[in-house]
C-alpha positions in Angstrom: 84.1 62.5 117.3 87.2 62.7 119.5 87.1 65.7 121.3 88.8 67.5 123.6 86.9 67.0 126.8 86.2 71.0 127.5 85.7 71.9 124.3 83.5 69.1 123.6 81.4 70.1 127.2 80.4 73.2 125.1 78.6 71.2 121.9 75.5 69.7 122.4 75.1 66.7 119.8 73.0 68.8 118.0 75.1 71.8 117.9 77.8 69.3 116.2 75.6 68.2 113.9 74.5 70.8 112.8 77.9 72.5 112.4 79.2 69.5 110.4 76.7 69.9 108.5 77.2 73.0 107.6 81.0 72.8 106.8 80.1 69.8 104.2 77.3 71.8 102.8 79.8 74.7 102.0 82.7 72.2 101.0 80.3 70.4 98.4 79.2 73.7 96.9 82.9 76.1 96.8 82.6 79.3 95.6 85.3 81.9 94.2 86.5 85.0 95.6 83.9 87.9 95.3 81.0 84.8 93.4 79.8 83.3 96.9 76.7 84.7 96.7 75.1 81.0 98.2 77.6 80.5 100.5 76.9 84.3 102.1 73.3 83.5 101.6 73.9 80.4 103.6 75.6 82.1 106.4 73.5 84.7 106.8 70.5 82.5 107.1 72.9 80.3 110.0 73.3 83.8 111.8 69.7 85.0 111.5 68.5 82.2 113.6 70.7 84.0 116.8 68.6 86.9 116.3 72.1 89.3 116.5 71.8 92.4 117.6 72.6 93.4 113.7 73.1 91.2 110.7 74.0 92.9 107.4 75.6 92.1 103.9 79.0 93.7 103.4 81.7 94.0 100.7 79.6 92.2 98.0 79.3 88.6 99.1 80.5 89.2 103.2 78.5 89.0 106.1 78.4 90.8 109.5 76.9 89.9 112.2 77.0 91.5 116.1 76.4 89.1 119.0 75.2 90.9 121.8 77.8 91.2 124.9 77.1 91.5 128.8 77.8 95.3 129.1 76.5 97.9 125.9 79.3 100.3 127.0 82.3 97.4 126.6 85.2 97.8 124.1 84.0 95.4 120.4 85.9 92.7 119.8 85.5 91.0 116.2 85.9 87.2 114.9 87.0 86.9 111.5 86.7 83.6 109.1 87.0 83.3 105.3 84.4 81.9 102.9 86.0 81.6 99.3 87.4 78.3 97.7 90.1 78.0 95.1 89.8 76.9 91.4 91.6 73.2 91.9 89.9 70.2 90.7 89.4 68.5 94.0 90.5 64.7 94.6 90.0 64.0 98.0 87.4 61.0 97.4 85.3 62.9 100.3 81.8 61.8 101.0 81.2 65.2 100.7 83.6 66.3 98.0 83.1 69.6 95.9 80.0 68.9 93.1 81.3 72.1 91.1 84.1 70.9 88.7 87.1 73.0 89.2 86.5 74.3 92.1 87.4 72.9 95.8 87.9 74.4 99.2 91.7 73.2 99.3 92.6 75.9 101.7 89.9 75.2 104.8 87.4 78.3 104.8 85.0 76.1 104.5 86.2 74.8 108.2 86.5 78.7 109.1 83.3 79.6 107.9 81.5 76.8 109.8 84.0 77.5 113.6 82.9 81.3 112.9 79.8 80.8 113.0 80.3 78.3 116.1 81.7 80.7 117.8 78.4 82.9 117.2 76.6 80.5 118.7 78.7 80.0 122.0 78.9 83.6 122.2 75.2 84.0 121.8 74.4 81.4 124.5 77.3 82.7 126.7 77.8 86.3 126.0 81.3 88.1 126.6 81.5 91.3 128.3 81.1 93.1 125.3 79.7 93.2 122.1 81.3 91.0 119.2 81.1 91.5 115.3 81.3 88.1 113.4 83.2 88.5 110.4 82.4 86.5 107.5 84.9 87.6 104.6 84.9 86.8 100.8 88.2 86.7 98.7 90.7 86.4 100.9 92.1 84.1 98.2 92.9 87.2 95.6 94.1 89.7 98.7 90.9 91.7 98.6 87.8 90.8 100.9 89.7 92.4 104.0 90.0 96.1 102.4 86.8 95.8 101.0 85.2 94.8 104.5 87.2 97.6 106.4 86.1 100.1 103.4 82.3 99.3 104.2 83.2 100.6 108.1 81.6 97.5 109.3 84.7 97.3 111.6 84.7 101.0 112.6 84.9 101.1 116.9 86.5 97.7 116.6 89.3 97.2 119.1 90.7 93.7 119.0 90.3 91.6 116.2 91.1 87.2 116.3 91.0 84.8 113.3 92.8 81.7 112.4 93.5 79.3 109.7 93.3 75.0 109.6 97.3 73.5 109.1 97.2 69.9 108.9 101.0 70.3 110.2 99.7 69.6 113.5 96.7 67.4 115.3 93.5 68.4 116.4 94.4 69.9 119.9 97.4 71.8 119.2 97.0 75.7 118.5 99.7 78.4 117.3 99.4 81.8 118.8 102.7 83.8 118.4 103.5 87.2 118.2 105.4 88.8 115.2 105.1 88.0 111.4 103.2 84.9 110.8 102.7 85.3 107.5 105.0 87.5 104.1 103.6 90.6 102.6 102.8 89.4 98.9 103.8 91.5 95.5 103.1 90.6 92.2 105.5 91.6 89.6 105.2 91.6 86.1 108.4 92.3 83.6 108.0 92.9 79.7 111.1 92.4 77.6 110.8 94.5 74.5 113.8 94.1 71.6 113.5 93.1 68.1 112.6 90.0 66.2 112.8 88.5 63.1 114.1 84.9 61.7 115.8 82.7 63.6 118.1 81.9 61.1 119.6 85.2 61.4 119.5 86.1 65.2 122.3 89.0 64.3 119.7 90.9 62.5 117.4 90.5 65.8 117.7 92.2 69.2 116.4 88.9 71.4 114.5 89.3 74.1 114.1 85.3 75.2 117.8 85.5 75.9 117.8 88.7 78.0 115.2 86.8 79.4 117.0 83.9 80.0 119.4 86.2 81.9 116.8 88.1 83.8 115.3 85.0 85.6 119.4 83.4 86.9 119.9 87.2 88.0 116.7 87.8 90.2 117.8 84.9 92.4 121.0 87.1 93.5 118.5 89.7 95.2 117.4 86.9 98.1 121.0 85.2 97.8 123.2 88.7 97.3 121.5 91.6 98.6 119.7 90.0 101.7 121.9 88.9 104.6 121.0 84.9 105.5 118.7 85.4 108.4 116.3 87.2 106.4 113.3 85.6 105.1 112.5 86.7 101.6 111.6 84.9 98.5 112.1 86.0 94.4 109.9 83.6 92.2 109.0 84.0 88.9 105.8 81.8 87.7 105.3 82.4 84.0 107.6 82.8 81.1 105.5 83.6 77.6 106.9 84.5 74.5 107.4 83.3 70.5 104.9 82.1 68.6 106.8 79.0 66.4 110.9 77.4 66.6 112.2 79.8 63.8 110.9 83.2 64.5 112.7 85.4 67.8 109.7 86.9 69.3 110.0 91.1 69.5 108.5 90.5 73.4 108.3 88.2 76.5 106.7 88.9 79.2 107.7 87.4 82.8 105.6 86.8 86.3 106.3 86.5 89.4 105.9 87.0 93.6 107.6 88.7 95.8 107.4 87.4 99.5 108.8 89.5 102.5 107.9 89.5 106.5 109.1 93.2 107.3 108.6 95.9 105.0 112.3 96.9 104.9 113.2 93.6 103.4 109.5 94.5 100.9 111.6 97.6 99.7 114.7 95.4 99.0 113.1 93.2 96.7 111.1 95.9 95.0 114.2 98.1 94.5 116.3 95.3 93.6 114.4 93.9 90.9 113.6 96.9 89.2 117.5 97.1 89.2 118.3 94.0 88.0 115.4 94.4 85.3 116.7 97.4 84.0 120.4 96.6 83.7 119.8 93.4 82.4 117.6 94.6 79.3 120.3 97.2 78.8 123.2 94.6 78.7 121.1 92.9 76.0 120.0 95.8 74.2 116.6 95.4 75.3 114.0 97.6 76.9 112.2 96.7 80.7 108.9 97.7 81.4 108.8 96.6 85.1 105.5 97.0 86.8 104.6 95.6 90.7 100.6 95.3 92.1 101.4 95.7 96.0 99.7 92.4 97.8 98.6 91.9 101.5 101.3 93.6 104.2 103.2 91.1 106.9 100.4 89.7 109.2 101.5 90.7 112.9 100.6 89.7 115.5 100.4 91.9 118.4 102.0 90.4 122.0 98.9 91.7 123.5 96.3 89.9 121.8 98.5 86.6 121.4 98.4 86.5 125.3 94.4 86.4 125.1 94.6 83.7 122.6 96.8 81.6 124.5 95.0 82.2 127.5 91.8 80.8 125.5 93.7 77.9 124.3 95.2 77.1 127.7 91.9 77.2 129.5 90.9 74.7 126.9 93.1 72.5 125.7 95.5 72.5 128.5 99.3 74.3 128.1 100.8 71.8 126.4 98.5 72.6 123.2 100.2 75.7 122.8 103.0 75.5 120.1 105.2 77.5 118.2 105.0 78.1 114.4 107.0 75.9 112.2 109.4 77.8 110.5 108.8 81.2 108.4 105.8 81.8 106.5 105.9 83.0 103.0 102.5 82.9 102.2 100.2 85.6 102.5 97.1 86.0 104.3 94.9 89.1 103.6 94.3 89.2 107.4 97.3 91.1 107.5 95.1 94.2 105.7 93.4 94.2 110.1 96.1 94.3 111.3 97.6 97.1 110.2 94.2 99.6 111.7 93.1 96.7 114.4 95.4 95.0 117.1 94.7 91.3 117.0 96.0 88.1 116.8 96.1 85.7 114.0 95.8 82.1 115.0 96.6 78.3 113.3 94.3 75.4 114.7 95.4 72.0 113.9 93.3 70.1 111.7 95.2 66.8 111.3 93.5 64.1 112.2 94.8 60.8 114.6 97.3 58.9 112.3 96.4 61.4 109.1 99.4 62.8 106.9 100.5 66.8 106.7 98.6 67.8 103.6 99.4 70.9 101.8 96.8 73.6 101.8 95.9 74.4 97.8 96.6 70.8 97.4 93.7 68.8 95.3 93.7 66.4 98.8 93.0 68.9 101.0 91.0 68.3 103.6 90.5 69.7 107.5 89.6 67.1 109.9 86.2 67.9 111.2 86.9 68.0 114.7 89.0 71.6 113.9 85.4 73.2 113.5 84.9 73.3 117.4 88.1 73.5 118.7 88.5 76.6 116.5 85.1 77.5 117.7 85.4 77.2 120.9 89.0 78.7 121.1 87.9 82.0 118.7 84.8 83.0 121.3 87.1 82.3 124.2 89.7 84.6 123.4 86.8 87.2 122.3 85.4 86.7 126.3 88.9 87.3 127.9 90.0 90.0 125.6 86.6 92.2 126.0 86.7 91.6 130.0 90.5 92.8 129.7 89.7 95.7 127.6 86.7 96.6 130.4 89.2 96.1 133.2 
């Protein structure tokens, strides 16, 4: 295993072992959002073994853990990582590929799962100043696990929180810690079209709502091209189309899907506002009637300068400067993260997970795959930046 040489002077061999066997335990046996009972089962059992301060079950299938710190009295600082998997057919041809059909860890929690609790295990054999809650989150993947672990006030006194996330854009060693958005605030939409059907022979005796439609989905794409000036990250997709049941009947309804991705929550407003305009006037032009109705998703994740200066400091101190660099472009996904951010300072980070001579692969793709070596350098990077951001906090 190729290392970095100070993060690998903090892994015994059986320490890696035994966290790479962990990660392919969890990546052979993926579990959906809010269903990993195992996998929390699993974990829990991993944390036990530090004998933590406290170790409890939260938010359904979460677990908590606190790792004692130098000084009782110290600011808490908390470690996030994500346990859920997706429902892709996986295709990697792993040695340790998903044995549940239909469901993979294409997005690496399995990876953040296994660093978190590495990072337990550093900070249990070399304490921080203070105390630090180990966050083990469920369904991150459907925007929920992150309110449901704040509403079990397991995170209550918290003042700093770090997590981070495997991109196989860049190779084991480099690490992205900026401050500002990192990842879009994520909407779901959903628009019914309700007119009149009949034969499709006689479409005049019909008020058609697959044409409105038609017209609905070309005018959406005005509000990121039209109403939002060219610097501004936003995007309008819609994902699903159904309606009709057979080629010569005009359905009476379609319904249409979508996302709506936005990093500020002025830009969030525009889209919102603007499609319910568009929506409307369109089913009016067409005689038609819009039923438009939007589920709010996770916020913007930002980061706060504050806590990305830890974070780099922790990277730095390990893996030199030149491992520090910046984010490739906007973000439009989401990342229910974002959720902490909004009552915790903190600092969301990405870890490179590419392996030496390995390709970029997609997250949710069936080939996904974080090289294993990501496990400690997340580790070791996560508990660092917990040590220097509870000794700051002290002062």
């Amino acid at each position: 295993m190729n290392l970095p040489p100070r993060v690998a002077a903090l892994f015994s061999p059986e320490m890696r072992e035994r966290l790479t066997a962990l990660r392919r335990e969890l990546h052979r046996h993926p579990e959906l959002s809010s269903q990993e009972e195992e996998t929390a089962q699993r974990l829990y059992e991993e944390l036990a073994a530090l004998e933590p301060a406290a170790l409890d079950r939260v938010a359904g299938t979460g677990v908590v853990a606190r790792i004692r710190g130098r000084d009782p009295g110290a600011p808490v600082v908390a470690i996030r990582g994500d346990i859920d998997a997706l429902p892709i057919q996986e295709g990697t041809g792993l040695p340790f590929a998903s044995e549940r059909p239909g469901i993979m860890h294409a997005c690496g929690h399995d990876v953040h799962a296994a660093w978190t609790v590495g990072a337990a295990h550093l900070l249990s054999k070399a304490p921080g100043t203070g105390d630090v809650c180990i966050v083990l989150q469920p369904a991150e993947e459907t925007g929920r696990g992150a309110l449901a672990v704040l509403a079990s006030g397991a995170l209550d006194g918290v003042s700093v929180i770090f997590g981070a996330h495997v991109d196989r854009r860049y190779p084991v060693g480099q690490v992205v810690a900026d401050a500002g958005p990192l990842a879009a605030a994520a909407d779901t939409f959903e628009i019914e079209l309700v007119g009149s059907g009949g034969h499709g022979a006689r479409p005049h005796e019909c008020i058609d709502p697959i044409v409105g439609a038609g017209a609905l989905i070309g005018a959406v794409q005005t509000i990121t091209s039209r109403r939002l000036g060219p610097a501004r990250a936003a995007v309008v997709t819609i994902g699903t189309v159904h309606g009709g049941t057979a080629a010569n009947i005009i359905p009476d309804r379609v319904k249409l899907a979508g996302t709506l991705r936005a990093l500020d929550p002025e830009t969030r407003q525009v889209l919102q506002r603007e499609l319910r305009r568009i929506a409307e006037s369109t089913a009016a032009a067409y005689r038609l009637k819009a039923t438009l109705t939007i589920e709010p998703g996770p916020p913007p994740l930002v980061n706060a300068p504050e806590a990305v200066q830890w974070a780099r400091g922790a990277a730095a101190a390990l893996l030199g400067g030149g491992s520090l660099v910046p984010f490739a472009g906007p973000n439009m996904a989401s990342e229910d993260y974002a959720f902490y951010l909004e009552k915790i300072r903190g600092c969301f980070l990405r870890i490179g997970a590419r392996e030496e001579g390995g390709e970029p692969i997609p997250a949710h793709s069936p080939r996904f795959y974080a090289a294993e070596e990501s496990i400690f350098v997340g580790a070791a990077v996560l508990a660092e930046a917990a040590r220097i951001a509870s000794q700051e906090l002290r002062g």
